[in-house]
FIZAGU-263628 format. One line per field, with one value per residue (C-alpha): x, y, z; residue in three letters. Coordinates in pm, 1 decimal. Layout:
% FIZAGU-263628
x: c(X|...);
y: c(Y|...);
z: c(Z|...);
type: c(ALA|...);
END
This chain:
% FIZAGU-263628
x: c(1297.8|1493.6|1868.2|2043.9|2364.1|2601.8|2913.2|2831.8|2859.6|2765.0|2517.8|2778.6|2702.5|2568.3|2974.0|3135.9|2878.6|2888.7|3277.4|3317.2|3084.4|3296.6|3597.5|3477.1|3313.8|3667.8|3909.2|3860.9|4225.6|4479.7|4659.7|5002.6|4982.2|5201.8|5010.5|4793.6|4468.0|4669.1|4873.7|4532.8|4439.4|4763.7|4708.0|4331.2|4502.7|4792.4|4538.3|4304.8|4651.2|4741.4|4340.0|4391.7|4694.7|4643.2|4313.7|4560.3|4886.9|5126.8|5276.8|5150.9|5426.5|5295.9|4932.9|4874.8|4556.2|4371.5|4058.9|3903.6|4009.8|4041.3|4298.4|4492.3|4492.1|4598.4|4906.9|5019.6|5060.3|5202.1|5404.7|5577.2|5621.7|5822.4|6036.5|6066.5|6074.8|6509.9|6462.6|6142.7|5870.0|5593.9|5313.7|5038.7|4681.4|4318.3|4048.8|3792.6|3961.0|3794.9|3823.8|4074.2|4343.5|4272.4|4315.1|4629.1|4728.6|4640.8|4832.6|5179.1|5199.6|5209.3|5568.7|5666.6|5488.2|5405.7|5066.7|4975.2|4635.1|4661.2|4362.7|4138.1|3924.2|3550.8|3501.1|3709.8|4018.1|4370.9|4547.2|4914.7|4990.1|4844.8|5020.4|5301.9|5280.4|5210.7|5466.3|5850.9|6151.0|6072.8|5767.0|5819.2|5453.0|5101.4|4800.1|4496.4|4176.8|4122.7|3747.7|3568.0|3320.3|3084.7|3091.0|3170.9|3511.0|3743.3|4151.6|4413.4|4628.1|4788.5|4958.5|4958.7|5199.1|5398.6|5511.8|5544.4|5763.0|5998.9|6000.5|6087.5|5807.6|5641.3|5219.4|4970.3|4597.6|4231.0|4100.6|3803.3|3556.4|3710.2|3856.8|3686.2|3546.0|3774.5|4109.6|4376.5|4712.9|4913.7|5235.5|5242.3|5148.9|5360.8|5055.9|4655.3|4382.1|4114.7|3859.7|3574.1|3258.3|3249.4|3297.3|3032.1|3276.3|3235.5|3288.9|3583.7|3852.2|4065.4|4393.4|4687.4|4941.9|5279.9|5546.2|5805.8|6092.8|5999.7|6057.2|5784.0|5767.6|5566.8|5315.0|5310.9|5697.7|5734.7|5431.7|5453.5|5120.7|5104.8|5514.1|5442.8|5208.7|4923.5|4903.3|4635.4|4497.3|4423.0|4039.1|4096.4|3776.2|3686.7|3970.8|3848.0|3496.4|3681.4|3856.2|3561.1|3412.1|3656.7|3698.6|3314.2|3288.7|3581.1|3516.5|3125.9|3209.6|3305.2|2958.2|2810.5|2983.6|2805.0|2471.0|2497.5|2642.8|2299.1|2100.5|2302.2|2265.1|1893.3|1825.0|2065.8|1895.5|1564.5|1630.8|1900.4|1852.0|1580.3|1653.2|1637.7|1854.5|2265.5|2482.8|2812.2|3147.3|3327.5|3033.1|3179.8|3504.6|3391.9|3213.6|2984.3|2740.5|2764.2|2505.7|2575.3|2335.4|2199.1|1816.7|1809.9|1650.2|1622.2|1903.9|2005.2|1919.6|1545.5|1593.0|1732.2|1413.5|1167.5|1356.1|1348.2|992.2|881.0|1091.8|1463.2|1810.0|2013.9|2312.5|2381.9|2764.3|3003.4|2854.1|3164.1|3024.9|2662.2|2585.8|2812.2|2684.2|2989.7|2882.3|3056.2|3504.3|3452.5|3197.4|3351.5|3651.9|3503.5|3342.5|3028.0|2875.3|2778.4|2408.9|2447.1|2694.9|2429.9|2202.1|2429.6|2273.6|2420.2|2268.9|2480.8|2362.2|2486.5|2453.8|2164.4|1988.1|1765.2|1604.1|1282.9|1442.0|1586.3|1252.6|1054.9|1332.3|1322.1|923.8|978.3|1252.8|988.4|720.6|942.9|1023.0|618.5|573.2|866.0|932.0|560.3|766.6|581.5|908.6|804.7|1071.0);
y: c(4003.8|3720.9|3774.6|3432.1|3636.3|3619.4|3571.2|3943.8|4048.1|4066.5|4317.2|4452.3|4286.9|4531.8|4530.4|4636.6|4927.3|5058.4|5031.0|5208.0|5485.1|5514.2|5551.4|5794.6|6001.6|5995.5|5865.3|6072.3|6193.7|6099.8|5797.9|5960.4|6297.9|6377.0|6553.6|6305.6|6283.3|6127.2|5871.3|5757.2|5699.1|5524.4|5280.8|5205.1|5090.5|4912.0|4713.4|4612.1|4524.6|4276.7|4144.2|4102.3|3937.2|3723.8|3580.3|3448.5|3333.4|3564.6|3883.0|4269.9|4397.9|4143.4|4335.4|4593.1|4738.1|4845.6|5012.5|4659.4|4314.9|4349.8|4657.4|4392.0|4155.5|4385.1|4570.8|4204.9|4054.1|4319.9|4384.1|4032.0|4010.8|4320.0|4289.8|3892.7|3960.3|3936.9|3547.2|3489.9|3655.2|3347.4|3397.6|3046.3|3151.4|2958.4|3078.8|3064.1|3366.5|3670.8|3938.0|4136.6|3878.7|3854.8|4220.6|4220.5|3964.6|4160.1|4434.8|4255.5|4171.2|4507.2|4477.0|4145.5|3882.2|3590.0|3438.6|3058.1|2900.9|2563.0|2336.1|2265.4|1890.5|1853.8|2034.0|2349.8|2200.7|2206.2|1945.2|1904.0|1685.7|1965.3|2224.8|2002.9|1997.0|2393.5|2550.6|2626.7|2731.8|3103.6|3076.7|3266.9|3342.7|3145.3|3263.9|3040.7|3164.6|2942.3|2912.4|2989.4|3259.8|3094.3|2747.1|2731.8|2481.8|2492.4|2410.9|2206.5|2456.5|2280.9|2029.4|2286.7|2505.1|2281.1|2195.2|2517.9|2624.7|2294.7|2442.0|2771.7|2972.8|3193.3|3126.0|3429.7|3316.0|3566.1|3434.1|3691.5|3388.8|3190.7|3485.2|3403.0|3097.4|2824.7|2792.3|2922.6|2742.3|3032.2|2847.4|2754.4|3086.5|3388.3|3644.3|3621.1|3938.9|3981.3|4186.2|4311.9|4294.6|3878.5|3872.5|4128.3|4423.0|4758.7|4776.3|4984.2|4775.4|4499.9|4396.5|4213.9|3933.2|3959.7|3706.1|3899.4|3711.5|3812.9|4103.9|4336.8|4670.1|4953.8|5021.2|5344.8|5488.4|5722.3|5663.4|5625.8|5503.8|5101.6|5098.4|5208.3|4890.6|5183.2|5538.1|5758.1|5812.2|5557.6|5442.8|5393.9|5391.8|5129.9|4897.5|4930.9|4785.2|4512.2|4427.5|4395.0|4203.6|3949.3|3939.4|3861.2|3635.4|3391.6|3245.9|3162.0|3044.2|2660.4|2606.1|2845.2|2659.0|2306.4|2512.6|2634.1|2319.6|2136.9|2404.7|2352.0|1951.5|1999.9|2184.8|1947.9|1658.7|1775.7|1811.4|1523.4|1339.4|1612.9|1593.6|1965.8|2034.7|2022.3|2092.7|2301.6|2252.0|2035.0|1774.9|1841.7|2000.2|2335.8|2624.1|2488.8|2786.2|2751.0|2623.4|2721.5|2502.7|2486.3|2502.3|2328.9|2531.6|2826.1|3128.8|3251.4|3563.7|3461.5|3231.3|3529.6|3755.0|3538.5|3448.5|3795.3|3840.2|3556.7|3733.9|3560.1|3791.3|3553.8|3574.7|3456.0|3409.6|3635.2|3995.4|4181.7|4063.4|4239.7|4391.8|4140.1|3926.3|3681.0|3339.0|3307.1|3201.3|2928.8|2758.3|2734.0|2630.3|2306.7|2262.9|2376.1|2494.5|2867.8|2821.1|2596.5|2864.7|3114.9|2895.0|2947.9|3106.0|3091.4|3080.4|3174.0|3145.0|3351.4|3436.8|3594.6|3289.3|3073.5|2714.1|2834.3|3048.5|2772.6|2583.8|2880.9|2839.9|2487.1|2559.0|2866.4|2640.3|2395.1|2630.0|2772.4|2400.3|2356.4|2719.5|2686.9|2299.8|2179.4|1960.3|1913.1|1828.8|1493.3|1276.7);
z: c(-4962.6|-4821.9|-4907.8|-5075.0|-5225.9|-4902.3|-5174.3|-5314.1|-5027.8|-4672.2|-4495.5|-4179.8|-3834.8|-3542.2|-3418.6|-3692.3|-3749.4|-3410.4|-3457.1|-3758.0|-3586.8|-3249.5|-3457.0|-3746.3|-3474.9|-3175.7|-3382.6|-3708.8|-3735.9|-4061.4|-3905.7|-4057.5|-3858.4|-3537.2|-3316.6|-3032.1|-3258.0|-3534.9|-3266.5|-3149.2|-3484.3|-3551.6|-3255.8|-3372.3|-3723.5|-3557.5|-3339.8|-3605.9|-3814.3|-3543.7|-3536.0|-3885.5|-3869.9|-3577.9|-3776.5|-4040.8|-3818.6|-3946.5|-3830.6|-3847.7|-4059.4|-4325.5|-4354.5|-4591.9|-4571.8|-4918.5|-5037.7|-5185.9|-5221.8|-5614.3|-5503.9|-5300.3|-5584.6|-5801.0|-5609.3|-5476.1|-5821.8|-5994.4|-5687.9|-5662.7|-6057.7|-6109.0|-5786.9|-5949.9|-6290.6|-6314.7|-6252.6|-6542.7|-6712.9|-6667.8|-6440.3|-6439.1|-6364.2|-6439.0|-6680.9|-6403.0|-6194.1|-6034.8|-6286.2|-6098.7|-6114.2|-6504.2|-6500.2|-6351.1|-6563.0|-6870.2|-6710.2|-6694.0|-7057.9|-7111.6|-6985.2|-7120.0|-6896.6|-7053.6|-6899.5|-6891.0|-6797.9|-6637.0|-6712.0|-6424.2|-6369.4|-6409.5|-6087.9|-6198.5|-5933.1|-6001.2|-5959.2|-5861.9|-6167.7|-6417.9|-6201.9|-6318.7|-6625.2|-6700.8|-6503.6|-6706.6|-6604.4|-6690.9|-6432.7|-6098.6|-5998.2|-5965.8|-5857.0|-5765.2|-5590.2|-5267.5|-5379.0|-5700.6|-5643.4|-5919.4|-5789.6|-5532.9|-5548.6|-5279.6|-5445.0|-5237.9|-5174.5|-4905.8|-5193.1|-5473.0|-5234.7|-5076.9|-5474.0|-5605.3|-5252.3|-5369.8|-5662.9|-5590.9|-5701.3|-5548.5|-5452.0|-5489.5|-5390.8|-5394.4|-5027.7|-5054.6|-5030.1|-4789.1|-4500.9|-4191.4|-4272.5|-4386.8|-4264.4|-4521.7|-4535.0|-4479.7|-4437.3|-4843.2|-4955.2|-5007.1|-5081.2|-5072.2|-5082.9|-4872.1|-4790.3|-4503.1|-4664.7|-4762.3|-4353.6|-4208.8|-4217.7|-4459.0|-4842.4|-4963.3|-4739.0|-4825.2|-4712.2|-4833.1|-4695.5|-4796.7|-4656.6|-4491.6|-4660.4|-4979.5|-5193.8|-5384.0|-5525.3|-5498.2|-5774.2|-5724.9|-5631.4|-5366.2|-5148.0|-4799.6|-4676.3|-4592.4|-4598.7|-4975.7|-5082.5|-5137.4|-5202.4|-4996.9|-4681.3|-4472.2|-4411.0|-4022.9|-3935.2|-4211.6|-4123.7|-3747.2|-3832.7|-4061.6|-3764.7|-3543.6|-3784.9|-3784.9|-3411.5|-3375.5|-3684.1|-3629.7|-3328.8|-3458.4|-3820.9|-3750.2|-3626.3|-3878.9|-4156.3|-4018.2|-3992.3|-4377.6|-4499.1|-4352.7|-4559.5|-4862.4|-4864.6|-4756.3|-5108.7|-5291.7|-5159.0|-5259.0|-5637.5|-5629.4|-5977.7|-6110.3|-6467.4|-6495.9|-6268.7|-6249.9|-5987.8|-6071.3|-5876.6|-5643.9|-5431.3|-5106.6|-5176.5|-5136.7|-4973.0|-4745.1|-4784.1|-5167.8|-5431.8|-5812.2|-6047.0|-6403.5|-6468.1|-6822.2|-7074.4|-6838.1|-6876.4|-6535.6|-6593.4|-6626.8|-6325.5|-6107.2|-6204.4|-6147.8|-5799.7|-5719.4|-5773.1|-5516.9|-5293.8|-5288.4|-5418.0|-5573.8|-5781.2|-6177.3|-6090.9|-5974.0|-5843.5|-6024.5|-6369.0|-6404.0|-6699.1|-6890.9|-7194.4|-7165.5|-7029.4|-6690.5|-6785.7|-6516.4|-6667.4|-7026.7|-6871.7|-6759.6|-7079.3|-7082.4|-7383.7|-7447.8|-7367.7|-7095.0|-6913.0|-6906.1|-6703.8|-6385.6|-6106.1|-5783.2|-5393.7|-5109.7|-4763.7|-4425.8|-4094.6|-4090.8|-4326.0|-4166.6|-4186.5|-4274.7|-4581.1|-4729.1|-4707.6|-4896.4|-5143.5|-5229.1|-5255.5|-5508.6|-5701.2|-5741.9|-5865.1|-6117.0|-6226.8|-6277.2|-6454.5|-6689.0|-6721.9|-6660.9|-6395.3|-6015.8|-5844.3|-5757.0|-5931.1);
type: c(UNK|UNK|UNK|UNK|UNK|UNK|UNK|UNK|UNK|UNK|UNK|UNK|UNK|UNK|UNK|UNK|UNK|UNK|UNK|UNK|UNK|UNK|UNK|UNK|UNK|UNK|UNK|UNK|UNK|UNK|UNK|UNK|UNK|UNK|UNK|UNK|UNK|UNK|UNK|UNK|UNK|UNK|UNK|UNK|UNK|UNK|UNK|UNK|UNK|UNK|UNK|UNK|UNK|UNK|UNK|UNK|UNK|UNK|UNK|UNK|UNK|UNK|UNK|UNK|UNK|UNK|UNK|UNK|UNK|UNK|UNK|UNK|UNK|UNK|UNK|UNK|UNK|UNK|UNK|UNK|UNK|UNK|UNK|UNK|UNK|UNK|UNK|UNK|UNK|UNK|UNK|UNK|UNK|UNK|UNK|UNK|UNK|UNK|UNK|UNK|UNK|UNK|UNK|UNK|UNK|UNK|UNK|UNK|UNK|UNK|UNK|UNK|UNK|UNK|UNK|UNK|UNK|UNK|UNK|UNK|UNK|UNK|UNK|UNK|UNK|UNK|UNK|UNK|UNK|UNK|UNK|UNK|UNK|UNK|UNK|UNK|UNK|UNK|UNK|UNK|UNK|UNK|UNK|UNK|UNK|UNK|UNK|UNK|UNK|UNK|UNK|UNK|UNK|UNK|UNK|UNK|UNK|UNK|UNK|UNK|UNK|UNK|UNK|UNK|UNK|UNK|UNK|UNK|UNK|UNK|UNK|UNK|UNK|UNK|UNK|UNK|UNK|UNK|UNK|UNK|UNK|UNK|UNK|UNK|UNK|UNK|UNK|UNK|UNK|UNK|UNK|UNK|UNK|UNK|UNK|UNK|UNK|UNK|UNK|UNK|UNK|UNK|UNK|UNK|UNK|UNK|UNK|UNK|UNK|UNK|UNK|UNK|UNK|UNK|UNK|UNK|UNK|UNK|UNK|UNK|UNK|UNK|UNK|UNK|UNK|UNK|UNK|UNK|UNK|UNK|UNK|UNK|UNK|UNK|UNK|UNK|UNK|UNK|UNK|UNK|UNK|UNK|UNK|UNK|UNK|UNK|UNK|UNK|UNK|UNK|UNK|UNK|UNK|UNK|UNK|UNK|UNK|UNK|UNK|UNK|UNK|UNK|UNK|UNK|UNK|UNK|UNK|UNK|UNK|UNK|UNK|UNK|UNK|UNK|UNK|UNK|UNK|UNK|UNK|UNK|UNK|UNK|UNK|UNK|UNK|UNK|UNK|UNK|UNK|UNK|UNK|UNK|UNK|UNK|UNK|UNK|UNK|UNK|UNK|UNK|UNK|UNK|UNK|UNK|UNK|UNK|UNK|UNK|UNK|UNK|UNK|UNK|UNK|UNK|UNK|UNK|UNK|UNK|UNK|UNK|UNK|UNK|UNK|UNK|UNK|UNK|UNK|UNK|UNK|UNK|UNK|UNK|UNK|UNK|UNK|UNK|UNK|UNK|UNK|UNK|UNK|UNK|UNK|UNK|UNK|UNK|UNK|UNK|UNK|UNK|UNK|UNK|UNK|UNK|UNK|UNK|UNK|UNK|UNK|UNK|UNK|UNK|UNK|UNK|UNK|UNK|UNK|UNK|UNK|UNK|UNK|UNK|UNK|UNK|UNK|UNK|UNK|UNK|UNK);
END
């Protein structure tokens, strides 16, 4: 089975498993405790803090470490809105967000929040002009994923930050996709989530970024774990193999990126103007490793079985959705109609993916073309 669903998730590199065994086996001790076991498992966790935040430019104190990146989502939005919510009660989000932020969102009007959607372009981007024009002078909090998990389109948030910080509101953004391989403009951001296993680390760890400067609150009052940002004992062994992941990764992902980006415009290329096929998300302004299209005619589902049994794991959207009937939010937001949302399926390459992969996929593509559209792949 040749894996094509690297935006699911990741299989863990060689390092981080050997990692996460060293430390569960020596280091196996509850960070929190006093005697010398627990200090050697504090100074595993305060070393793969400072990996973690030395990957993203900011300082250790400003990593809280979490049991997913839907958990940091969660406790960093709901964290800045009630420490913010004396100054306004608006928080701006898009339709096409991972589920957890739309969970958290559904969470604060609970209390009072009032949530806007700003309107997104053709390619699912938000522009600084339709920022604009959403945001009142009751809004205090935005959140905007760095890159949509179903296609694939990377935001600006360079230009979106640098107006909400004139502004004077604060900038919440779900890195998952992007950690360890695109650079993330920290310096316009007060919060993002993250998490290990989008960047060859375990699953079960996330982490959070918090700017210093600014205030949140505990979800749960009275804990003491992560300076209070989450309850429980610490996974030190899984943060130790997300760390190792990182330090490995990094350093390889610039030239990865250019090596996945070839594969991605080698498949693009070969079904450019195929009448059957259409290409969702931004052309170039977006994850390099990233292909979402539309088979016309075909629902994704269909397309993702009949992938699977030549061989290939692929995706029909976003991994946290399965066993949903809803067409994919993203896709609807940009207009597409009901039918034509459930023909998304979406192919993410990875490390491990190689040249002669993507040419047994392009082959299968074709042959699905011929047994479904009566189409050679010729055009």
């Amino acid at each position: 089975m040749i894996y094509f669903d690297y935006s699911a998730t990741t299989p863990m590199s060689s390092y981080a498993l050997e990692t996460y065994n060293r430390v569960a086996t020596d280091f196996f001790a509850n960070s929190r405790s006093l005697h010398n076991h627990g200090l050697e498992s504090d100074d595993i966790l305060s070393l793969s803090r400072k990996t973690i935040a030395d990957a993203l430019h900011v300082n250790s104190n400003e990593i809280y470490f979490t049991g997913s990146g839907s958990e940091a989502t969660f406790l960093s939005l709901t964290g800045l809105a009630f420490s913010h919510q004396q100054k306004g009660k608006t928080i701006i989000t898009t339709e096409g967000e991972h589920h957890s932020v739309l969970q958290a969102m559904n969470y604060l009007k609970n209390f009072g929040f009032t949530i806007l959607f700003v309107p997104v372009n053709e390619f699912g981007q938000v522009t600084k002009e339709q920022l604009a024009s959403t945001i009142t002078q009751d809004t205090i909090l935005v959140s905007i994923a760095h890159a949509n998990s179903e296609i694939g389109t990377v935001q600006d948030l360079q230009a979106l930050g640098s107006f909400l910080a004139d502004n004077d509101i604060l900038f919440h953004s779900d890195c998952v996709q992007t950690f360890g391989k695109l650079p993330i403009p920290i310096d316009v951001l007060t919060s993002i989530s993250i998490t290990a296993h989008k960047c060859y680390g375990p699953k079960g760890v996330g982490a959070a970024y918090l700017n210093k400067k600014v205030p949140w609150s505990s979800f749960l009052h009275g804990t003491t774990h992560e300076s209070g940002f989450r309850a429980g004992t610490v996974n030190v062994p899984g943060i130790a193999a997300f760390a190792a992941a990182v330090e490995e990764y990094l350093p390889l992902a610039p030239s990865d990126m250019k090596r996945l980006l070839a594969f991605r415009n080698k498949v693009v290329d070969e079904f450019k103007g195929n009448r059957h096929i259409y290409f969702e998300g931004h052309p170039t302004e977006r994850l390099p490793f990233h292909i979402s299209l539309r088979i016309s005619g075909i629902e994704g589902q269909l397309a993702m079985l009949e992938f699977n049994r030549k061989g290939f794991a692929i995706s029909t959207g976003s991994a946290c959705r399965v066993g949903e009937s809803a067409p994919p939010r993203t896709l609807i937001s940009l207009g597409r109609k009901h039918h034509e949302a459930h023909e998304l399926i979406r192919i993410t390459f990875g490390r491990y993916t190689t040249e002669d992969e993507v040419i047994k996929f392009i082959k299968a593509l074709k042959q699905i073309l011929l047994e479904f559209k009566g189409f050679d792949g010729s055009e």
